[in-house]
N, C-alpha and C positions, 0 to 999 in steps of 0.2 A: 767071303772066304778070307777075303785081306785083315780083315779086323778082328779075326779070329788067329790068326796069327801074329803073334809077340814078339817083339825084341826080345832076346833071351837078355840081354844086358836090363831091362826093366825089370824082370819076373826077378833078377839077385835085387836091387832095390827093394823087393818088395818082402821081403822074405827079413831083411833085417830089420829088426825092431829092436826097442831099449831106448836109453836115454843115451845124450852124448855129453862129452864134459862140458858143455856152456851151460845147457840145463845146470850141470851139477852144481859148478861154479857162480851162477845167479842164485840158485837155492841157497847155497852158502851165506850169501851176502846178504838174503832176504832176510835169513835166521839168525846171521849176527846182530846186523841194526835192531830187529825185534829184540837178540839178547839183550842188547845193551841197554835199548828202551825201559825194559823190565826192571833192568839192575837200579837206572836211574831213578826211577820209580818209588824201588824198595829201598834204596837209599834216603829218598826222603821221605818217607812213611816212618822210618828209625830217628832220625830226628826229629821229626814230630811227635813222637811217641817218645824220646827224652825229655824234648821241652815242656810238653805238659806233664812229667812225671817231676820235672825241676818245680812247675807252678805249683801241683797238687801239693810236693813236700813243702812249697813256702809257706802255704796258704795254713797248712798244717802247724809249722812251725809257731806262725802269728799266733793262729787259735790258742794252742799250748799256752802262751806267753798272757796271750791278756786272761785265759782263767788262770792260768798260775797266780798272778798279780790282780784278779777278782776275791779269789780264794782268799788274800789277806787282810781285806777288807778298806773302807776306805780310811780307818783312821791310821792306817800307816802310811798316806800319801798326802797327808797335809802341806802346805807349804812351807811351816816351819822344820819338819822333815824330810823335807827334798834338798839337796842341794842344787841354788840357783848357776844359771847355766851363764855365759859370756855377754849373751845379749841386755842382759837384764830379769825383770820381773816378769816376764808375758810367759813364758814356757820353762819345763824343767826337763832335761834329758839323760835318761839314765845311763850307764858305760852300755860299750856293744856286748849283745849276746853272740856267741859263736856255738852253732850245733853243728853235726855233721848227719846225715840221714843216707841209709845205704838200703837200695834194692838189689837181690834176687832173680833175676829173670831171664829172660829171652828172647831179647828184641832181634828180629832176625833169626840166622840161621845158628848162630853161635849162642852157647850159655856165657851170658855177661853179670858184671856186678858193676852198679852203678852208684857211684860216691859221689854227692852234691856237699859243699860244704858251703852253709849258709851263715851270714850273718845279721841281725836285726838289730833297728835303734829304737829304743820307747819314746816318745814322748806324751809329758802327762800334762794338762791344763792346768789351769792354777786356779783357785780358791775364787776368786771373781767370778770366772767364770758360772759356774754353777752355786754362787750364794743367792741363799732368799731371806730376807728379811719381812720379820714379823711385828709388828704393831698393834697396840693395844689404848684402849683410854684410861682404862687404869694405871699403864704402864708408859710411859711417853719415851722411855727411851728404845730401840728396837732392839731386838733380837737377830741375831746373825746366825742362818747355819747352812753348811754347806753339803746337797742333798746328794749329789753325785761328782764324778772326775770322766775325762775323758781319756780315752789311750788312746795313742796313733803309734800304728808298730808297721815300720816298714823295716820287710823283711828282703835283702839282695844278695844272688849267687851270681855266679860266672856260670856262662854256656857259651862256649865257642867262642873264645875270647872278649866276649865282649858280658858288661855288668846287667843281670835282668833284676829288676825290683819291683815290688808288689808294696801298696796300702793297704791295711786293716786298721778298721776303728772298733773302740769297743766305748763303754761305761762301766766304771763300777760306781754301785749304790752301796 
């Protein structure tokens, strides 16, 4: 019979149910850190998805530049048509290219527009490089001719202070 009888002061314990504020206030805490986690997260998701939007438009830029300067063929890059650079005879370098390339998009939550401005240096090989020489027995003196040139187009922008640059090689025949 005892144990069938309650303290009337447990039966109000028992009767209240709900959260109290410590719950609330942990919860709180649990779900800022996660927010923050998240933020930090897609934070750099967004610059990584710059950065490679910076490579892709370099890489693009080079391209452009050695068929541009494919397209003209090689007899406009003889050595006697280049002009020789400070070092000497070994390479020729052309003045900088400056492009500018702009995207479109929405990286993130926001619509952005992304402006990279790039700039590229050519350099072309010289005539040594790629001469062959022909010989004959009828002919004892040889023939020289030079079958290809090489481009090297490094193309460099700025991202986040600091200078990113890229190499591309080409040939024109």
């Amino acid at each position: 019979m005892f144990s069938r009888c309650m303290d009337p002061t447990a039966k109000k314990f028992r009767r209240k149910r709900g959260i109290g504020i410590m719950e609330i206030v942990v919860a709180a805490m649990v779900l800022g850190i996660l927010y923050m986690g998240v933020s930090n997260l897609q934070k750099g998701n967004r610059e990584a998805l710059l950065r490679i939007r910076g490579r892709d438009g370099a890489i693009t830029v080079a391209q452009n530049i050695i068929d541009s300067l494919g397209s003209l063929g090689l007899a406009n890059f003889t050595d006697e048509a280049l002009p020789k650079d400070d070092v000497g005879d070994i390479r020729w370098t052309l003045d900088t290219i400056n492009t500018r390339r702009i995207w479109l998009g929405q990286p993130g939550l926001l619509q952005d527009t992304m402006k990279v401005d790039y700039f590229a240096v050519v350099t072309i090989s010289p005539d040594s490089v790629y001469k062959a020489k022909a010989t004959s027995l009828y002919r004892p003196d040889s023939i020289s001719h030079v079958f290809a040139k090489r481009l090297d187009v490094k193309v460099g922008w700025y991202f986040k202070g600091s200078e990113q640059s890229i190499s591309v090689s080409g040939v024109i025949r």
